[in-house]
C-alpha positions in Angstrom: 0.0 0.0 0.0 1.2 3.5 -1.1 0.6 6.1 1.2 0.6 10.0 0.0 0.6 13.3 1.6 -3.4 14.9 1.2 -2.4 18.3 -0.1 -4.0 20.8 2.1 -5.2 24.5 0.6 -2.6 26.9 2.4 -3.0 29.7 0.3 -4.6 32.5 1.2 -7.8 34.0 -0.3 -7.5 36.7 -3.0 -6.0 38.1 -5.8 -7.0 40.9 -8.6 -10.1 42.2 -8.0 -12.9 43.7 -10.8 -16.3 44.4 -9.3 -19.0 46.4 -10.4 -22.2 47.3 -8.5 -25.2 46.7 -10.6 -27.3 49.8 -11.0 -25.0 52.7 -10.8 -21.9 50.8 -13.5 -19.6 51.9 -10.4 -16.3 50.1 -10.5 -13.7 49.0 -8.3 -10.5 47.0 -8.6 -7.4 45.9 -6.4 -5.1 43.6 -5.6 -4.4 41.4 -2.1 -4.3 38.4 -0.3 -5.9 37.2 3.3 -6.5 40.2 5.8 -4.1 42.5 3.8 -6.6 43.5 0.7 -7.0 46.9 -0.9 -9.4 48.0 -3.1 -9.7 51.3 -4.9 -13.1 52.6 -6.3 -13.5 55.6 -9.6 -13.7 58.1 -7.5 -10.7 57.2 -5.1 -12.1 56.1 -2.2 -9.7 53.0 -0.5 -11.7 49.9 0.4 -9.9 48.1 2.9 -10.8 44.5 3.7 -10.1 40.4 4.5 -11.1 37.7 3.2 -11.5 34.1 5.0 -12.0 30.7 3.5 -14.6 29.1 4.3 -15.0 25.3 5.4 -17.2 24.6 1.9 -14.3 26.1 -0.1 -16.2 29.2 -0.2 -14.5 32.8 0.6 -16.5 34.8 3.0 -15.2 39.0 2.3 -15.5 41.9 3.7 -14.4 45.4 3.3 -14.8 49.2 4.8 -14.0 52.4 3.6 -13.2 55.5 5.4 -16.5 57.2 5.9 -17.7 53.9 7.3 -19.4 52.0 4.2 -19.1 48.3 4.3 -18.9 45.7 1.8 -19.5 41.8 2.3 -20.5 39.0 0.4 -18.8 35.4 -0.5 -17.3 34.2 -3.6 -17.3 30.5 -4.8 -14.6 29.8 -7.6 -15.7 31.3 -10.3 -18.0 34.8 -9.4 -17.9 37.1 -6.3 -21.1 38.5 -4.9 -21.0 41.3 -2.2 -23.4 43.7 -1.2 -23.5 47.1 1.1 -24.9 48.6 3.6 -28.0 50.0 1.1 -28.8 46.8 0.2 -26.8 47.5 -3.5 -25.3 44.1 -5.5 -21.8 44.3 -6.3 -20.3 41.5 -8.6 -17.0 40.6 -10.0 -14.3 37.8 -10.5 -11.1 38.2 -8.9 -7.6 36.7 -11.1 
């Protein structure tokens, strides 16, 4: 009998982000990885956030801005869904 290592997933959650909320065409993009992710929107506001994977392989996210907006939502593989505090859908894929 051959026995083999089980590859665990160690890497982090993240990568390049593209999002766009639904109604108003707003985008935002960024880059990161784990707790250490920052997004900037086309107006320049900085969205800071984490991201945190989940035991179903699914990414939980969330991020805040600096007058206090939040943005969270999960991702599974292929599309990210997030939403804000107004109830507005922002979706996206991240690279």
């Amino acid at each position: 009998m051959i026995y083999t290592r089980q590859r665990k997933r160690t890497q982090l959650p993240g990568g390049y982000f593209h999002l766009q909320e639904e109604r108003s065409k707003t985008r935002v993009s960024g880059y990161g990885h784990g707790d250490h992710i920052k997004l900037k929107d086309e107006y320049g506001n900085i969205w800071r956030g984490s991201a945190t994977r989940n035991p179903d392989n699914s990414v939980a996210y969330r991020f805040r801005d600096g007058q206090g907006r939040t943005l969270t939502g999960v991702s599974d593989n292929v599309a990210v869904t997030l939403r804000d505090e107004k109830g507005n859908t922002w979706k996206g894929v991240v690279d």
